[in-house]
C-alpha positions as CSV (number, residue, x, y, z in Angstrom):
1,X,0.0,0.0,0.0
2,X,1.5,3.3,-1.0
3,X,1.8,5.6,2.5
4,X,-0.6,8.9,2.5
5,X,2.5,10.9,2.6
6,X,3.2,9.8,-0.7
7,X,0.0,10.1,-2.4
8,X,-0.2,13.7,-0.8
9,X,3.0,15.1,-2.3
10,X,2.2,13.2,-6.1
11,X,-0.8,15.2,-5.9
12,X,0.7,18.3,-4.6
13,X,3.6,18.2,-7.5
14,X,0.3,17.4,-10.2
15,X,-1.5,20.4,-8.8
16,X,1.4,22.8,-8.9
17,X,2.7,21.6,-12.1
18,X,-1.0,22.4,-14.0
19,X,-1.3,25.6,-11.8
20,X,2.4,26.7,-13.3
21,X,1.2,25.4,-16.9
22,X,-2.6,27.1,-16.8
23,X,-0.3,30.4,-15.8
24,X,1.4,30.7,-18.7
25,X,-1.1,29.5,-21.4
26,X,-3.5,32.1,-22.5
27,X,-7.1,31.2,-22.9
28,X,-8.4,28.8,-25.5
29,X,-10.8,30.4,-28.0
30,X,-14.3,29.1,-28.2
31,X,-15.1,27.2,-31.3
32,X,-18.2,26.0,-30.8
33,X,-20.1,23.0,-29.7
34,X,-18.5,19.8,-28.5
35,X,-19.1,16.9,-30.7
36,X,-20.0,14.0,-29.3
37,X,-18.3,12.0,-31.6
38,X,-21.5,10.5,-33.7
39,X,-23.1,12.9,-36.4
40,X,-26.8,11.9,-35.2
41,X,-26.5,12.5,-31.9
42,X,-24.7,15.9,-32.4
43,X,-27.8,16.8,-34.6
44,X,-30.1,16.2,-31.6
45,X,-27.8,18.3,-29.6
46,X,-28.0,21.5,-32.0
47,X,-24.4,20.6,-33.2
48,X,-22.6,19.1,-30.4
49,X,-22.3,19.5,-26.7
50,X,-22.4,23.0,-24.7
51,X,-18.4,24.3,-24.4
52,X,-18.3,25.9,-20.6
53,X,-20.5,23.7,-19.5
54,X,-21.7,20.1,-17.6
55,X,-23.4,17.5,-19.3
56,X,-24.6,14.1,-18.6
57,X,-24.5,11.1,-19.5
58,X,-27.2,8.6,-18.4
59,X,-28.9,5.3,-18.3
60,X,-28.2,1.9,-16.4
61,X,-24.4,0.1,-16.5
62,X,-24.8,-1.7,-19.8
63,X,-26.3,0.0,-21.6
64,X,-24.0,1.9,-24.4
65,X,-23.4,5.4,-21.9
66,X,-19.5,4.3,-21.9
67,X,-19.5,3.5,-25.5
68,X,-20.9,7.4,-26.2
69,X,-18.4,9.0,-23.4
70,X,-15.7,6.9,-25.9
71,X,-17.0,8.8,-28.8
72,X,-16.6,12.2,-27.4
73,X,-13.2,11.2,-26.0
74,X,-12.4,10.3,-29.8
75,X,-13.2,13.6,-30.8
76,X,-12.1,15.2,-28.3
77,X,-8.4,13.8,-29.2
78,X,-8.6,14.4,-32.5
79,X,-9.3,18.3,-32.0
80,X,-6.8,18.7,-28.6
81,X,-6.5,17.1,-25.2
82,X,-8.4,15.3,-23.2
83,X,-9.2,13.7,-19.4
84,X,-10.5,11.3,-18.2
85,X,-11.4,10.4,-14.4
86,X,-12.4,7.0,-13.8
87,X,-12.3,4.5,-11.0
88,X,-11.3,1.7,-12.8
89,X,-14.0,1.1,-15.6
90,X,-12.6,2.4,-18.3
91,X,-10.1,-0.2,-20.2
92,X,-7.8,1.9,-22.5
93,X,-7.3,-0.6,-25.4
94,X,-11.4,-0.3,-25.7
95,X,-11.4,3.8,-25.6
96,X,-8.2,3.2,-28.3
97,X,-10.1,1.1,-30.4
98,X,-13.4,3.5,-30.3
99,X,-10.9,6.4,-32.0
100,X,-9.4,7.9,-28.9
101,X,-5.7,9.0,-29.0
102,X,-4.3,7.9,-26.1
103,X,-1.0,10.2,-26.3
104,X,-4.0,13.1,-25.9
105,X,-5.2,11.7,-23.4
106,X,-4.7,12.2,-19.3
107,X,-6.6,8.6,-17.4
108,X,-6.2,9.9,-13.4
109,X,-7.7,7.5,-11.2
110,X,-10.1,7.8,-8.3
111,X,-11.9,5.7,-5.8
112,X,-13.9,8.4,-3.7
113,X,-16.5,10.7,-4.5
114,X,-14.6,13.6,-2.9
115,X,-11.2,12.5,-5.1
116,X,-12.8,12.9,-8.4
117,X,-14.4,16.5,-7.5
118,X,-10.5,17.3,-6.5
119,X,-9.3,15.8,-9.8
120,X,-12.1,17.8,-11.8
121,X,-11.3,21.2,-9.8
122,X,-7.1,20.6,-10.9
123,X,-7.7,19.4,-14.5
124,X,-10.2,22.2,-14.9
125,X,-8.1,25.2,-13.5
126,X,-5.3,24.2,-15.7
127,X,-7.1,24.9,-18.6
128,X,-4.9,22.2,-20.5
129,X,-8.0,20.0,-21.9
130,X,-11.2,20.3,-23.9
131,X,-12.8,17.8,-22.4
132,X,-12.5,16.4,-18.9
133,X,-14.8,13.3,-18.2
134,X,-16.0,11.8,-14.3
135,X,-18.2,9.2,-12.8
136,X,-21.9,10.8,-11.5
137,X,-20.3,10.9,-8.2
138,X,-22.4,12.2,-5.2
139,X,-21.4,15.1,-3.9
140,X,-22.8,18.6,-3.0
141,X,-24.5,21.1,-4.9
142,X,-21.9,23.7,-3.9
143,X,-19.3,21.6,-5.6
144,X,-20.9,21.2,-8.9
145,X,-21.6,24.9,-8.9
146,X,-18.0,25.4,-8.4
147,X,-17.5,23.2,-11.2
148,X,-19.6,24.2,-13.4
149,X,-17.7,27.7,-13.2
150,X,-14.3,26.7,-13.4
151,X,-16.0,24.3,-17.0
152,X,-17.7,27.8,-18.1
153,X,-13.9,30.1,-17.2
154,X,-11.7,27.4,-18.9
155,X,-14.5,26.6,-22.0
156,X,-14.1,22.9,-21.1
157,X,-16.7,20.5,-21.1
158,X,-17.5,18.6,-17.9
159,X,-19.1,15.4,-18.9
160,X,-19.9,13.3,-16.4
161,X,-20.9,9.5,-17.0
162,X,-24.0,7.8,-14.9
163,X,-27.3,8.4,-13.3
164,X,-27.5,12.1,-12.1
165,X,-28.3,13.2,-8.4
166,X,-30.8,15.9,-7.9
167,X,-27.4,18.5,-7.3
168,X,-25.8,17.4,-10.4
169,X,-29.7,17.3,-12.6
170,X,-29.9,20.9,-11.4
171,X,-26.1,22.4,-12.5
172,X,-25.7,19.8,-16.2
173,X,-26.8,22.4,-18.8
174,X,-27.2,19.1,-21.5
175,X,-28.8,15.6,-20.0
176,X,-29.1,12.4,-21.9
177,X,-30.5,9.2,-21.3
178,X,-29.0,6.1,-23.3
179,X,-30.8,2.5,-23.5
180,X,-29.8,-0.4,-25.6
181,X,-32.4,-0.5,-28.6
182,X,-31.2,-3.4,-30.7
183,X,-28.0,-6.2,-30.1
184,X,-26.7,-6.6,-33.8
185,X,-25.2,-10.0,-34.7
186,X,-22.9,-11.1,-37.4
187,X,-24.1,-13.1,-40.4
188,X,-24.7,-17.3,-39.6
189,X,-26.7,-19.1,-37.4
190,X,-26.1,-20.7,-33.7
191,X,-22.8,-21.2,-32.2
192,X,-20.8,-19.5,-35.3
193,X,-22.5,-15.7,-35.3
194,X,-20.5,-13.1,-33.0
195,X,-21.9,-9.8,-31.7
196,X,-21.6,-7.3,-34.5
197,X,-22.6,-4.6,-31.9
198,X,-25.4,-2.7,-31.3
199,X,-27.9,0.1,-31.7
200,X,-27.9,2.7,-28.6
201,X,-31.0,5.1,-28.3
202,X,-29.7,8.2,-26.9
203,X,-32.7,10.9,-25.6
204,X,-31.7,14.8,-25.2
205,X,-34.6,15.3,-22.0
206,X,-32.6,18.7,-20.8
207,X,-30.9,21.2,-23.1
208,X,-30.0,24.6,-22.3
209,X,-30.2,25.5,-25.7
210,X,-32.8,23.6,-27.5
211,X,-35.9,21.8,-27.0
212,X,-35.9,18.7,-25.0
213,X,-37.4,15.3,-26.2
214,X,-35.4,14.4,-29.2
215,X,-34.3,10.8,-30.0
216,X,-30.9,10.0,-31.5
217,X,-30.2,6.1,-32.6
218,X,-26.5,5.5,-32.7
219,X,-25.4,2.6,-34.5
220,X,-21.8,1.0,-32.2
221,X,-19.8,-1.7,-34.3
């Protein structure tokens, strides 16, 4: 087991070492919406997801919200840099083979609630990613609000995978909800077909800047 005092002064050196890079990089300009990474879904989203802003990501385990987050990491790497904050879930080799660049990519693990607000808050305030992505994790509404600011002052987007408490349902300018339509199976019969992959529904039921209610199918080989 790695002692605390360790942990504390890696986090301490990661912390000052974004501080010192956000403090000599000058603001990213704003170009527009965030794409999610799948044309359909960014039409449903009036052209991508909200820059300076929270969204969600939501739906039961299973079925296809991690395989959407991938999407938008893909893009996300393609355009700049990215984040991710995960406690253990997400498998590299799957996010690479989805599109994402993993050299434009940061994975920072985290096993508590209150370690993944401190990871957002860091990766935020250095202003050294497009994107930075976290579990749903419960915490306070004062700590979304705070993140939600530091998203909206570093034109980030804060996308946060899983079902949404009522603090972070209130502060997520964009919500949507993602259930497994249709499981897609290669060509044959018993034994000898594969999964092919499947069809994820994706519904936008909050949008800061459109109307909520509209359906996006994505198709996920």
């Amino acid at each position: 087991m790695v002692p605390a005092a360790a942990v504390a002064e890696t986090f301490a050196s990661l912390k000052a070492g974004l501080e010192a890079r956000a403090a000599g990089r000058t603001a990213a300009v704003s170009c527009g919406p965030v794409s999610s990474g799948f044309a359909e879904l960014d039409r449903a989203l009036a052209g991508g997801f909200i820059r300076g802003s929270i969204a969600t990501l939501e739906g039961n385990p299973g079925s296809g919200r991690t395989a959407v987050l991938a999407g938008a990491l893909a893009g996300a790497t393609r355009a700049g840099f990215a984040a991710a904050i995960h406690d253990g879930t997400l498998y590299p080799p799957d996010l690479e083979r989805a599109g994402v660049c993993l050299d434009r990519l940061l994975l920072v693990s985290a096993t508590s609630p209150l370690a993944t607000a401190r990871c957002a808050d860091i990766l935020l305030r250095s202003r050294a990613f497009g994107v930075v992505t976290l579990p749903a994790v419960n915490v306070r509404g004062t700590v979304w609000s705070r993140l939600g600011a530091l998203a909206q002052k570093s034109d980030a987007l804060l996308l946060a995978l899983g079902g949404a408490s009522t603090e972070l349902g209130y502060f997520a300018s964009t919500r949507v909800r993602c259930a497994i339509d249709r499981v897609l199976w290669s060509e044959g019969s018993g034994v000898l077909r594969e999964l092919a992959g499947y069809e994820v529904c994706t519904q936008v039921f909050k949008h800061r800047r459109g109307a909520p209610g509209t359906v996006a199918r994505l198709r996920i080989a």
